[in-house]
C-alpha positions in Angstrom: -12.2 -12.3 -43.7 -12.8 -8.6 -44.2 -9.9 -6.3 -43.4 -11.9 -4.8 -40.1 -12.6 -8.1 -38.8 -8.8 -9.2 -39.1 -8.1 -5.6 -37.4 -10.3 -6.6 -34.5 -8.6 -10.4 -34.0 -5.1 -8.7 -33.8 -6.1 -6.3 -31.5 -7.8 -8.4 -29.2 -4.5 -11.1 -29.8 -2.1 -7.7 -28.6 -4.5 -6.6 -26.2 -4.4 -10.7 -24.3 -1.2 -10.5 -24.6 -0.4 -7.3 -23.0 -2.7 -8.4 -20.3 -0.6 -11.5 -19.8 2.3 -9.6 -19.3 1.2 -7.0 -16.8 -0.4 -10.3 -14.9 3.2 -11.8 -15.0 4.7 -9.3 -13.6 2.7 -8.6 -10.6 3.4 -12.1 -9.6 6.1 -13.0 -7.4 6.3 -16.8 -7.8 9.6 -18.1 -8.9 11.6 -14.8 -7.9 13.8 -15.1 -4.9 16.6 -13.1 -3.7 19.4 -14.7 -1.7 19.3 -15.1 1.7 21.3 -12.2 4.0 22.5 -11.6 6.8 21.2 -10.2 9.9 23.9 -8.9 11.1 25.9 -7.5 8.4 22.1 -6.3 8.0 21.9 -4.2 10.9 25.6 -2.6 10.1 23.8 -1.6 6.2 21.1 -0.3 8.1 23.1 2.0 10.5 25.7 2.7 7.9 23.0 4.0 4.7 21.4 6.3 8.2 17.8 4.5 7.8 17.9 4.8 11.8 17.3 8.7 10.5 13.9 8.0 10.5 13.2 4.2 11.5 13.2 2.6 15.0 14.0 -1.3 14.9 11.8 -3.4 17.5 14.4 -4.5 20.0 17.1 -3.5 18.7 19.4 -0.2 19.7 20.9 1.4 17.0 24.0 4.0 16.9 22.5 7.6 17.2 25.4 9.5 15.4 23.8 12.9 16.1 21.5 12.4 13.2 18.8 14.7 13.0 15.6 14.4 15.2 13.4 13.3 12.5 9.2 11.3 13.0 10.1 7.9 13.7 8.4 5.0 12.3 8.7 2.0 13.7 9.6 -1.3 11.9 8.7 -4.7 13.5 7.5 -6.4 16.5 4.1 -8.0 17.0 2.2 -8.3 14.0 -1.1 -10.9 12.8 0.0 -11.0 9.5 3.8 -12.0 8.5 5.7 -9.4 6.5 6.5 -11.4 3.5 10.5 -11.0 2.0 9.0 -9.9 -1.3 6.9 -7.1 0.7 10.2 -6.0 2.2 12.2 -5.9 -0.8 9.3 -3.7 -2.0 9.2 -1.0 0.6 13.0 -0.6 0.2 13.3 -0.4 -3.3 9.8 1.2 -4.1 8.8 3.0 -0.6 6.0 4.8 -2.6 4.3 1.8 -2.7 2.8 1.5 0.0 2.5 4.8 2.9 3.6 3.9 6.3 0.6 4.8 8.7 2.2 5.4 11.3 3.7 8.5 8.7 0.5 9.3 7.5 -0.7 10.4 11.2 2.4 13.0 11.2 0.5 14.9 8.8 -1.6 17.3 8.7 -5.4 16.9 7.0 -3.8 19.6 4.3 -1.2 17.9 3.5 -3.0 14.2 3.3 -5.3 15.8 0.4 -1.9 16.2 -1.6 -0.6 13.0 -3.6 1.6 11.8 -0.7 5.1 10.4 -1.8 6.9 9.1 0.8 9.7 10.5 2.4 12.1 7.9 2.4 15.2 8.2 0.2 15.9 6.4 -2.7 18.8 3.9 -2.6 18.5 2.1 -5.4 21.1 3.6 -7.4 23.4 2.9 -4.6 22.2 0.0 -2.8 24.0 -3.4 -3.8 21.8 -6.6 -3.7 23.6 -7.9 -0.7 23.1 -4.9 1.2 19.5 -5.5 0.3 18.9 -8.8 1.3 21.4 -8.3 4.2 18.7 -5.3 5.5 15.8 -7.6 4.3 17.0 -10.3 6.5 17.7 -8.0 9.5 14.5 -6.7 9.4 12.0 -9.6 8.5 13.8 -10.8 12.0 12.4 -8.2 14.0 8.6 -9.5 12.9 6.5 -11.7 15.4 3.5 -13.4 14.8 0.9 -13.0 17.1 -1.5 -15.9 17.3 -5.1 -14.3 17.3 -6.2 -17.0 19.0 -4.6 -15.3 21.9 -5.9 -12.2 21.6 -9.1 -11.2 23.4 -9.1 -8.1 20.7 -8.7 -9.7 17.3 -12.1 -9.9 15.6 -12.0 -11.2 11.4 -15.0 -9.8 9.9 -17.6 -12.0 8.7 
């Protein structure tokens, strides 16, 4: 085999495998946190200030003279169920995805900018069990709506 050839085959063989890996780790199958607690959730939620600048569906949270800060709203009535792992994501990687409800805060100017979000990062502080206990707090605030009930939902063809 001529030296270019066996080049080529090892590239190719690094390039599969580096595919593999970025596949892997995009997948979320076999990867579970334990299970938290709602309540002890709640008290992580208040205590790390999230309430700053989230409002929990049904759920009164201590004001502390925080600052009046846009609100966004987390849970309530929803089609599609907020998964854990989607949770766990917008906690410990809140760039991931941008809230809408932030994005209508801001101003057409400041939309053409790359828009970070504004949440703080915890990660360096946040313990697992506070994570799941928050994960599990929140991912209880969620409801399902049945579409079938609802004279407005439409799925596109």
């Amino acid at each position: 085999m001529k030296k270019s050839s066996i080049m080529l085959v090892g590239m190719i063989f690094v390039f599969a495998l580096g595919g593999c890996e970025r596949e892997e780790r995009q997948l979320s199958k076999g990867f579970r946190l334990p299970d938290g607690d709602e309540v002890v959730g709640q008290a992580n939620f208040e205590a790390m200030q999230c309430n700053r600048c989230h409002t929990v569906e049904g759920v009164t949270l201590a004001d502390r003279n925080l600052p009046a800060l846009p609100k966004i709203h987390l849970g309530g009535e929803i089609y599609r169920v907020k998964s854990y792992g989607e949770l766990v994501t917008s906690i410990i990687n809140p760039d991931h995805i941008i809230s809408p409800q932030y994005l209508k805060t801001l101003s057409e100017a400041e939309k053409e900018r790359k828009i970070e979000s504004p949440m703080l990062g915890f990660n360096e502080v946040m313990t697992v069990k506070q994570l799941t206990d928050i994960v599990a707090f929140l991912h209880a605030r969620y409801r399902l709506i049945d579409p079938s009930t609802d004279e407005y939902f439409y799925v596109m063809p």
